[in-house]
GUGU-625992 format. One record per residue (C-alpha): residue in one letter; residue number from 1; y, z, x negated. Coordinates in nm, 3 decimals. Layout:
% residues N
R r   k   north      up    east
R A NUM       Y       Z       X
...
***
This chain:
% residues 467
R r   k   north      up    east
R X   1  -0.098   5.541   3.930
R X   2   0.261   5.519   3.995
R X   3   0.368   5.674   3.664
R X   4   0.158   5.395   3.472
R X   5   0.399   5.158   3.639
R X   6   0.735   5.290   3.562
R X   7   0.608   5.372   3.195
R X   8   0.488   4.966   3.164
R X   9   0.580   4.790   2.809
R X  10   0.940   4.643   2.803
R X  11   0.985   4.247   2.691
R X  12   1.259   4.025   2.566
R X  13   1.368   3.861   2.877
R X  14   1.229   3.565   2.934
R X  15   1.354   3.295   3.197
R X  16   1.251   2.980   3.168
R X  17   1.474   2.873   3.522
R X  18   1.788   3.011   3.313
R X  19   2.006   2.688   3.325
R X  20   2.249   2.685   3.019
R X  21   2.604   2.756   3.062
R X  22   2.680   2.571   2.772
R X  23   2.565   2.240   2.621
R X  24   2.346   2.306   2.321
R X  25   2.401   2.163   1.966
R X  26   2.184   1.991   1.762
R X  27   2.233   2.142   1.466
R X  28   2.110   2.508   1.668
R X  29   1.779   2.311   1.710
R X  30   1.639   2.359   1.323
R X  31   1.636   2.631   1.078
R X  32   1.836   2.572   0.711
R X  33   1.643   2.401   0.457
R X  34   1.410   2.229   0.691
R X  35   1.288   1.887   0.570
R X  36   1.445   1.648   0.876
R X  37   1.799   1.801   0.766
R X  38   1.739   1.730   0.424
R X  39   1.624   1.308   0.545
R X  40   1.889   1.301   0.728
R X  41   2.193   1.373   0.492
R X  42   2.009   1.171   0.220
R X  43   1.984   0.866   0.455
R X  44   2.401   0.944   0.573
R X  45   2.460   0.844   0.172
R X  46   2.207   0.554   0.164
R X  47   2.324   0.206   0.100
R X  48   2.156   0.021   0.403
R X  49   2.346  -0.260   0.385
R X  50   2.044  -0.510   0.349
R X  51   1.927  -0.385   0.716
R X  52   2.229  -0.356   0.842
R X  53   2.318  -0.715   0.769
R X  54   2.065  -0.835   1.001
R X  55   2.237  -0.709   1.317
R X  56   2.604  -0.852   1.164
R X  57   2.444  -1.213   1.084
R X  58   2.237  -1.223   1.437
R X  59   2.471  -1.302   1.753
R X  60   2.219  -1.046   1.944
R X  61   2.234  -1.066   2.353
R X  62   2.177  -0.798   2.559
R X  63   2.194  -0.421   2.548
R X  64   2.335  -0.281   2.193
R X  65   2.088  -0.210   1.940
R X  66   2.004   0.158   1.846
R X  67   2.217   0.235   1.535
R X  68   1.966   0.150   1.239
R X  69   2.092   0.455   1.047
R X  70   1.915   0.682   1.268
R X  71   1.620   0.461   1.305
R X  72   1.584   0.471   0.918
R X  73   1.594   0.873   0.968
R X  74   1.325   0.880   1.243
R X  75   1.090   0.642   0.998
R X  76   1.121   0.823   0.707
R X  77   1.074   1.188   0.878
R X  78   0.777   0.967   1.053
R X  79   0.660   0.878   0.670
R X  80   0.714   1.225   0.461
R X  81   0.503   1.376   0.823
R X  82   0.231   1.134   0.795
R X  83   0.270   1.019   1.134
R X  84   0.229   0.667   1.123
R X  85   0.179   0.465   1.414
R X  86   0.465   0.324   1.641
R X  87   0.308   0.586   1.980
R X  88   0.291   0.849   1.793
R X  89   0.640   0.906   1.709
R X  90   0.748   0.754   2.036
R X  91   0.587   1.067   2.193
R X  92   0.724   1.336   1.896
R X  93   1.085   1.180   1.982
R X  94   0.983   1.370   2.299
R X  95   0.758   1.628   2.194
R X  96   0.912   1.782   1.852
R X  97   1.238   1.897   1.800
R X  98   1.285   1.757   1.425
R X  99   1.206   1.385   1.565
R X 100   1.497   1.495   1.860
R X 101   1.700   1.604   1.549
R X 102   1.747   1.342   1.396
R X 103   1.755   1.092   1.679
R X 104   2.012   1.273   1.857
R X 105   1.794   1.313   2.152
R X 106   1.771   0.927   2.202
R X 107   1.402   0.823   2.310
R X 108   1.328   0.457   2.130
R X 109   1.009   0.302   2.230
R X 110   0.704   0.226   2.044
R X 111   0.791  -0.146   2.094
R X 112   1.138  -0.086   1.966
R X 113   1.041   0.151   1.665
R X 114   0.736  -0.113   1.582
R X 115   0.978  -0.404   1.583
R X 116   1.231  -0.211   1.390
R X 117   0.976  -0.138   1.120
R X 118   0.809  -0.468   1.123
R X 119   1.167  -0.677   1.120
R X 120   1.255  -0.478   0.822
R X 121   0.926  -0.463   0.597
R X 122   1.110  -0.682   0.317
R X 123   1.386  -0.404   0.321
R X 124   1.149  -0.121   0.270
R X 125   1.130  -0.200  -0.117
R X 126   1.516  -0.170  -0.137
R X 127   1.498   0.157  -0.011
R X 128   1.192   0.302  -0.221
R X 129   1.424   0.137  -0.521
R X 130   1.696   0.423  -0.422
R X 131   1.490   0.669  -0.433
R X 132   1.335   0.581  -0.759
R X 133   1.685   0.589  -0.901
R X 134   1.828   0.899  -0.722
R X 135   1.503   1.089  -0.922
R X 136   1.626   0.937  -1.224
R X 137   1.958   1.005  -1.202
R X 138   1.879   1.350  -1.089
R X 139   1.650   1.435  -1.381
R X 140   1.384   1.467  -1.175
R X 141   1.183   1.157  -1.269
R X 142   1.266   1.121  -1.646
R X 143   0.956   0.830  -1.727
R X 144   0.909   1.063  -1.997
R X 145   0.523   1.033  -1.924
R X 146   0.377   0.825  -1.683
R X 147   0.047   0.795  -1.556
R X 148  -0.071   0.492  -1.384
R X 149  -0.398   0.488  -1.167
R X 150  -0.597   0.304  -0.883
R X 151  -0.740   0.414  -0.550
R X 152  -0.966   0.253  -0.296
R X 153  -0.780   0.255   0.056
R X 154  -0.989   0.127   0.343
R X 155  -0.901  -0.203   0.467
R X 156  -0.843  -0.243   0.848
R X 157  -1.126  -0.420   0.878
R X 158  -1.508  -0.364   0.886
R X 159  -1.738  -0.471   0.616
R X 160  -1.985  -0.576   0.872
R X 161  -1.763  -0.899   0.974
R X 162  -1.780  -0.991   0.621
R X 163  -2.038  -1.249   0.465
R X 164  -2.124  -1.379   0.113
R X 165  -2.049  -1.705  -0.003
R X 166  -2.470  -1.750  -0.056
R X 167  -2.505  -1.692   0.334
R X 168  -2.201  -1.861   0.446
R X 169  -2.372  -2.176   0.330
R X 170  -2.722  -2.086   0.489
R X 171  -2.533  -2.003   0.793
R X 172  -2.351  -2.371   0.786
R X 173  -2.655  -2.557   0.768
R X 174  -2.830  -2.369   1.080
R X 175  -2.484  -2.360   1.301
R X 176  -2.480  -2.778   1.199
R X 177  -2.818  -2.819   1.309
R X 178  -2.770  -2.592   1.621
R X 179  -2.469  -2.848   1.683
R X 180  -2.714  -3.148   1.650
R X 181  -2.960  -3.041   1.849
R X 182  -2.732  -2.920   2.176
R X 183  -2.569  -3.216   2.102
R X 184  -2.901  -3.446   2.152
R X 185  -2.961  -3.249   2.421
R X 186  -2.620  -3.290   2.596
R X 187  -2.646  -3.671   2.524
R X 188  -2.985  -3.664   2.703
R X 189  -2.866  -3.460   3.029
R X 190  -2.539  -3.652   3.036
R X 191  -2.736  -4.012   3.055
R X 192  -2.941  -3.830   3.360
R X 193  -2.651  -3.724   3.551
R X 194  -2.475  -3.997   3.501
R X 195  -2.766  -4.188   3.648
R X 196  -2.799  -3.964   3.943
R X 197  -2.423  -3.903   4.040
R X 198  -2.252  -4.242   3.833
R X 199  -2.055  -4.263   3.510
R X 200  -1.683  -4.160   3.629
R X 201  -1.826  -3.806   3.619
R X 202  -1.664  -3.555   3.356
R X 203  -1.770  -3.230   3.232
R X 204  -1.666  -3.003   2.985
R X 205  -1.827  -2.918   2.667
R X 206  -2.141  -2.666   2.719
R X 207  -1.950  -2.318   2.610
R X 208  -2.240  -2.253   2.396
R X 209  -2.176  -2.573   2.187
R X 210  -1.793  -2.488   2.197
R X 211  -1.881  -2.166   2.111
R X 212  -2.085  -2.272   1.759
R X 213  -1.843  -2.521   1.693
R X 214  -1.574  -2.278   1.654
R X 215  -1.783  -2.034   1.428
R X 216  -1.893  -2.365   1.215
R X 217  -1.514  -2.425   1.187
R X 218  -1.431  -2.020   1.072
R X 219  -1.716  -2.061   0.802
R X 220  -1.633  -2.380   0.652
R X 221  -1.269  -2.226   0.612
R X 222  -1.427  -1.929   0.479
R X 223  -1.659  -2.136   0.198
R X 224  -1.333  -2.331   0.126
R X 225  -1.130  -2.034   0.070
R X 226  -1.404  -1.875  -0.158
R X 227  -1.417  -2.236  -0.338
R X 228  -1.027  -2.244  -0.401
R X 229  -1.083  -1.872  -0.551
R X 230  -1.298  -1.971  -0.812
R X 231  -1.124  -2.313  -0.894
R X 232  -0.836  -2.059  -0.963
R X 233  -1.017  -1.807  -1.133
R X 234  -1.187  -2.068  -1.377
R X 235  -0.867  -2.197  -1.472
R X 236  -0.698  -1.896  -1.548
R X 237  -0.994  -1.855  -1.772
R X 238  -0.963  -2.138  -1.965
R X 239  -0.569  -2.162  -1.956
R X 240  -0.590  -2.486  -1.809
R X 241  -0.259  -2.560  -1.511
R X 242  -0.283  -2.703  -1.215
R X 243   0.041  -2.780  -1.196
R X 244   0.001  -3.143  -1.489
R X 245   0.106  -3.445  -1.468
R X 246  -0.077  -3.594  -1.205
R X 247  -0.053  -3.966  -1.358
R X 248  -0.255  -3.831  -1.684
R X 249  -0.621  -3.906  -1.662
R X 250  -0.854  -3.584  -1.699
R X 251  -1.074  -3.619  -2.004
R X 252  -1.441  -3.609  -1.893
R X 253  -1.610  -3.275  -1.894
R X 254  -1.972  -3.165  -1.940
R X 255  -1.915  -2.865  -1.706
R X 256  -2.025  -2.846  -1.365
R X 257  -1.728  -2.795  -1.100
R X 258  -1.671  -2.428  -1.067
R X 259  -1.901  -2.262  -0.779
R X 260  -1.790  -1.922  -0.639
R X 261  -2.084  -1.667  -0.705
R X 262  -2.289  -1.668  -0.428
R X 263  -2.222  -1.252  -0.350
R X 264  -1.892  -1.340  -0.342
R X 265  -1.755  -1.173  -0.017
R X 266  -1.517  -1.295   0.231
R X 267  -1.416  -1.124   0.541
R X 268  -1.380  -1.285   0.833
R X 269  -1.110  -0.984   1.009
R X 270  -0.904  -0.929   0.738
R X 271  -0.991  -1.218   0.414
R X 272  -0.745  -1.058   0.150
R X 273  -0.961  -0.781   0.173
R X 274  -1.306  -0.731  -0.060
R X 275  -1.582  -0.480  -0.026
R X 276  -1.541  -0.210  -0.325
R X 277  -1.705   0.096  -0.458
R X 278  -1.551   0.324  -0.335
R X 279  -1.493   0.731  -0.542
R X 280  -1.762   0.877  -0.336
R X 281  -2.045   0.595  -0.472
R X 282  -2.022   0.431  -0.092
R X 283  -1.909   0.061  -0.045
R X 284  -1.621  -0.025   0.193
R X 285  -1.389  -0.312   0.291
R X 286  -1.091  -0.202   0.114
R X 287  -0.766  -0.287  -0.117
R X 288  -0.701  -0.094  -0.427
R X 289  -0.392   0.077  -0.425
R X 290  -0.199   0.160  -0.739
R X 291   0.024   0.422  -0.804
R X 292   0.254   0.471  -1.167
R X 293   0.347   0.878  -1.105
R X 294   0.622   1.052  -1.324
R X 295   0.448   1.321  -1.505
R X 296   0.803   1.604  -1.454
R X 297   0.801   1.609  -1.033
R X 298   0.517   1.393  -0.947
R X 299   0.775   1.112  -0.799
R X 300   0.597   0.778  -0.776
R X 301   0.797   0.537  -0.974
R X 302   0.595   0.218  -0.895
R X 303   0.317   0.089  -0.647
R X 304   0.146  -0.197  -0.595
R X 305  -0.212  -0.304  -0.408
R X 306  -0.455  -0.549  -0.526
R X 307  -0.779  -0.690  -0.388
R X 308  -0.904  -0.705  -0.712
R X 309  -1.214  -0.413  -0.704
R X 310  -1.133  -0.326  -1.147
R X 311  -0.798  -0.244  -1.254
R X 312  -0.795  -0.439  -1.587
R X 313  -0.466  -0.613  -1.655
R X 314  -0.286  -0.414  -1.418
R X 315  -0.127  -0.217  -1.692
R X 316   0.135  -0.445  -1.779
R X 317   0.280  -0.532  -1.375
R X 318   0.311  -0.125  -1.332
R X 319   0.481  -0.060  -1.660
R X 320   0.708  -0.356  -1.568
R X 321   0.753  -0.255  -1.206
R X 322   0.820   0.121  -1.313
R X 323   1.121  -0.010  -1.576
R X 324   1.253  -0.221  -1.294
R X 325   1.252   0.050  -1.051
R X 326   1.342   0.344  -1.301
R X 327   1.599   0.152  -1.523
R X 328   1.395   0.199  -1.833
R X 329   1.042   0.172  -2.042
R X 330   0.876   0.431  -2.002
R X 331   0.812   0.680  -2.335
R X 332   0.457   0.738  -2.283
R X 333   0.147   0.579  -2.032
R X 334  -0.154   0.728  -1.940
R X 335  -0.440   0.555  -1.770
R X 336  -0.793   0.611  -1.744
R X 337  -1.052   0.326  -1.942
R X 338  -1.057   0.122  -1.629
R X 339  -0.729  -0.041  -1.778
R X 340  -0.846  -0.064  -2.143
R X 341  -0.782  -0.422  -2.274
R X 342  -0.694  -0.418  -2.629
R X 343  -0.445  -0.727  -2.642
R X 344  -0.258  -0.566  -2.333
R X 345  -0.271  -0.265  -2.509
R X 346  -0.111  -0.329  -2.809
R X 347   0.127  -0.553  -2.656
R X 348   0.293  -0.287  -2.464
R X 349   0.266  -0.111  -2.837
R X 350   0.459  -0.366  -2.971
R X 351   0.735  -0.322  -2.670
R X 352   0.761   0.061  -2.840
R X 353   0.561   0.245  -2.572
R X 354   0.310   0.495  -2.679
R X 355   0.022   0.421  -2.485
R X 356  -0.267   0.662  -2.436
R X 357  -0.622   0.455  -2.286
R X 358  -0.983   0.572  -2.367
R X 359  -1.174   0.282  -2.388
R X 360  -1.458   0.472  -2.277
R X 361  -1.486   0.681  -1.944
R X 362  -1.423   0.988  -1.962
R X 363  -1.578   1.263  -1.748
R X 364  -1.337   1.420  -1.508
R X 365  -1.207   1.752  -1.673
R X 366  -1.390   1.652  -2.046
R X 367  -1.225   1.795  -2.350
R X 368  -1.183   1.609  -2.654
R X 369  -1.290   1.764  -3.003
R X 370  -1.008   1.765  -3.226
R X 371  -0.990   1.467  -3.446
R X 372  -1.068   1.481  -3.835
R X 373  -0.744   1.570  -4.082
R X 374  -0.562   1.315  -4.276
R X 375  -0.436   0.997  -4.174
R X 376  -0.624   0.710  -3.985
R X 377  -0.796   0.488  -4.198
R X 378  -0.665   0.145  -4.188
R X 379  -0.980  -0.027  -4.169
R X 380  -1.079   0.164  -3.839
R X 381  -1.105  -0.107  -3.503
R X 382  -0.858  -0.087  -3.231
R X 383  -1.102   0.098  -2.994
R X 384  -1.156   0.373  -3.264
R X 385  -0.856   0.397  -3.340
R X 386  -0.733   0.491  -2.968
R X 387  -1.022   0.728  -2.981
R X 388  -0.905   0.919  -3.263
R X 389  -0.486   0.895  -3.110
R X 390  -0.699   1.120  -2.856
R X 391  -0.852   1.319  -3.021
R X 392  -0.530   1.460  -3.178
R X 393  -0.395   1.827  -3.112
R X 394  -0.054   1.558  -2.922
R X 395  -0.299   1.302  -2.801
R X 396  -0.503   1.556  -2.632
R X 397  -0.200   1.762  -2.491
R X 398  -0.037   1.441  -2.312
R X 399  -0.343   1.271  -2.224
R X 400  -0.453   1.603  -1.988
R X 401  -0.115   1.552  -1.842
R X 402  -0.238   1.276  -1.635
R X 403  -0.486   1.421  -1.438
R X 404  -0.178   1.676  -1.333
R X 405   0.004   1.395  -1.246
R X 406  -0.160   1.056  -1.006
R X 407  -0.473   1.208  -0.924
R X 408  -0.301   1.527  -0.744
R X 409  -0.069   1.288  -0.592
R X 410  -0.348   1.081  -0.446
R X 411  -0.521   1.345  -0.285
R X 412  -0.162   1.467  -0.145
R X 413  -0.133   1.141   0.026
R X 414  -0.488   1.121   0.135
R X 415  -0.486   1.469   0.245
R X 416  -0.144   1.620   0.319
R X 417  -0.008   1.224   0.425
R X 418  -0.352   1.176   0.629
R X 419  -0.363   0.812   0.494
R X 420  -0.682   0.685   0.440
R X 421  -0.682   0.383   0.601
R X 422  -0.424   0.070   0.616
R X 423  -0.296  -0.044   0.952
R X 424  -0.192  -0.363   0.857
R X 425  -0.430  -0.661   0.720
R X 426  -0.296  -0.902   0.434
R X 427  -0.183  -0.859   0.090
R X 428   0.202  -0.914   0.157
R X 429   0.147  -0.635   0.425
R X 430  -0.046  -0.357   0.266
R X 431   0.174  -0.353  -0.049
R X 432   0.479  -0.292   0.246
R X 433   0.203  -0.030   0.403
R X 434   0.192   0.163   0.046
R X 435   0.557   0.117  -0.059
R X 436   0.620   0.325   0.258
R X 437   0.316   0.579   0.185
R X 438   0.534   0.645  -0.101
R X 439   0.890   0.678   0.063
R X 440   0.698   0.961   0.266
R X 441   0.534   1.127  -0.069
R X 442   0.911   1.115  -0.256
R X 443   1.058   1.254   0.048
R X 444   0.873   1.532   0.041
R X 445   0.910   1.582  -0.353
R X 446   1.324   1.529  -0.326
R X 447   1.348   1.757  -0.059
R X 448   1.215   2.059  -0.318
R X 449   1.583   1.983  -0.520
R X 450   1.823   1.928  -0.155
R X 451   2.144   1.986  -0.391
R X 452   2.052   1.815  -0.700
R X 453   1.940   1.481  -0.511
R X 454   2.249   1.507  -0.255
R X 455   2.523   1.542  -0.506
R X 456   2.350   1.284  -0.706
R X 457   2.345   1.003  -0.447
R X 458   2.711   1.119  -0.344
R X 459   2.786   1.029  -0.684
R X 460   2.605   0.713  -0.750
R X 461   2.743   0.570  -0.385
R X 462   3.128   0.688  -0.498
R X 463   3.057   0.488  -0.825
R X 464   2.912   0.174  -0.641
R X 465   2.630   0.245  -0.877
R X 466   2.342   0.093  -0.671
R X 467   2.080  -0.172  -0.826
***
């Protein structure tokens, strides 16, 4: 027994008491190449200056802010990580050594970091900007091709709390005659009290008539809202402005004032929001999220979210949004036949893009046969005419280029960014919400060329290039 002792397996020592002799360095903490080095020399060349301002223009009391540099570095590691919420990478500024990295072992709070990200939502499209143009500059977003496409993103809200317009009116009438009838009935037991203990006596409203009366009051917004929506919506139809001169009598019409349809939904958590069919066939309270990809590196080059549930005309806003960003018209756009709409279509033809949109849907993976030789007869309609662009040996080749392009990039943000679900309810806030789902997917895409993107943003800040 003694020998088995003496002949035991030898380790690498191991002591976790060991105090350190020296003080460590940061840069020991992380391997080369690793993506929080990476964020943080790309954020040392960033132009912050429209954050930054803030803290110059506020006369700020108190303890010093945290330098805004480094919380820009902690969000976007945060983003391109899919960690999202404020606790979460309060506790990995503890807990992970990248977070520690690049906050230089400083501990914000998740009050702090939420603040921080909620004061500067405006600024996050500034920053998404640079990166846009840093691909561009880089040749690694070239808008040689790009494909546009939508995606269903749950709202943070459940479709249960939502109602249709039909039932908000049934409800109205029953919470009204609730009202009357606790009403009577408080009328009748206030005229016996006061009777029995005199009229000086006061009592608060019954909390179960204070308690319909503010429901009544949360409907009738709601059937007011839906009632604005299709005012709107009919007059964008018909081209007519609300905006006239409000001295000019309106001609008489025959047509009834416009009623919303009476499945039209409004939610009472989150109202921006609509219920939508979702890619699986399953309804859900959602936004749909658009996403104009680069078809070289898969670098999103626009975004935008809509509460419409159909992506017709939302062609045009992502081309324009994607030469805003990029500097440039894209060459080519590919979209699927949820955006077909001929006059959109060929007026982004007319603007010199070639623009590649089956009006019929297509089956995931389909392959075209090859269109017939010789040149496309004149006389052919605009619809069969895009169906035969398809069908050719090019039209085929670039249109299978989009299905490399968005839809892999939506699954690597549903997936690999775990976002499925917005935290934030409103319009104005989920398009912030997305713009930063695709800092976080860019990241991760600029950090593949460290050398190419750093020496390009060295360059473009030396020449005070910045849009």
């Amino acid at each position: 027994m003694g020998n088995f002792f003496s002949m035991s397996k030898r380790y690498k020592e191991y002591q976790p008491d060991q105090m350190m002799l020296l003080p460590p360095s940061l840069e020991d903490w992380l391997p080369e190449g690793h993506l929080a080095r990476f964020i943080n020399d790309l954020v040392d060349e960033m132009d912050l200056t429209p954050i930054t301002r803030w803290y110059e223009e506020k006369s700020l009391r108190g303890q010093p802010p945290y330098n805004p540099r480094m919380m820009v570095k902690v969000l976007f590691y945060a983003l391109a990580t899919g960690t999202l919420s404020s606790r979460q990478i309060a506790r990995r500024l503890y807990d992970d050594v990248a977070f520690r990295y690049l906050s230089a072992n400083t501990q914000p709070d998740f009050r702090t970091i939420n603040n921080f990200r909620q004061r500067h939502r405006e600024e996050m499209i500034h920053l998404f900007a640079q990166l846009v143009q840093v691909a561009r500059k880089a040749g690694i977003a070239t808008l040689r091709h790009v494909s546009i496409d939508g995606t269903k993103v749950k709202a943070n809200a459940s479709k249960h709390k939502a109602m249709s317009y039909g039932r908000l009116k049934q409800e109205m009438e029953r919470l009204e005659a609730e009202i009357r009838e606790l009403m009577a009935k408080a009328e009748a037991i206030d005229r016996q009290e006061d009777e029995e203990f005199g009229p000086d006596r006061q009592d608060d409203i019954p909390s179960e008539l204070a308690f319909r009366q503010k429901r009544l009051a949360k409907i009738r917004e709601a059937i007011a809202a839906l009632e604005a929506e299709a005012k709107a919506e009919e007059a964008r139809k018909s081209g007519s402005d609300d905006h006239s001169d409000p001295d000019k009598p309106t001609p008489p019409s025959d047509q009834p004032p416009a009623t919303p349809d009476p499945k039209a939904q409004r939610n009472f958590t989150d109202p921006e929001s609509r219920i939508m069919l979702s890619a699986d066939k399953a309804f859900i309270q959602a936004y749909n999220a658009q996403l104009a990809v680069d078809g070289d590196n898969q670098i999103i080059v626009a975004v935008m979210v809509t509460n419409q549930s159909n992506d017709k005309g939302l062609l045009t806003p992502m081309v324009e949004m994607t030469r805003q960003l990029g500097g440039r018209t894209p060459d080519t756009v590919l979209a699927d036949a949820g955006y077909f709409s001929q006059m959109e279509l060929q007026t982004l033809e007319d603007k010199g893009i070639n623009v590649l949109v089956p009006p019929d849907k297509m089956r995931h993976g389909q392959k075209l046969d090859p269109a017939p030789k010789g040149r496309i007869p004149a006389n052919l309609s605009y619809p069969d005419r895009m169906r035969r662009k398809l069908r050719t040996k090019l039209g085929r080749e670039l249109y299978a280029k989009r299905m490399k392009t968005v839809e892999p990039v939506i699954g690597q943000i549903k997936r690999g960014l775990r976002f499925t679900q917005f935290l934030t309810r409103g319009l104005k806030k989920v398009n912030v919400e997305w713009i930063c789902v695709a800092i976080g997917h860019n990241l991760r895409k600029l950090a593949l060329f460290p050398s190419y993107v750093l020496d390009t943003i060295r360059g473009m800040r030396a020449a005070a290039t910045w849009a």
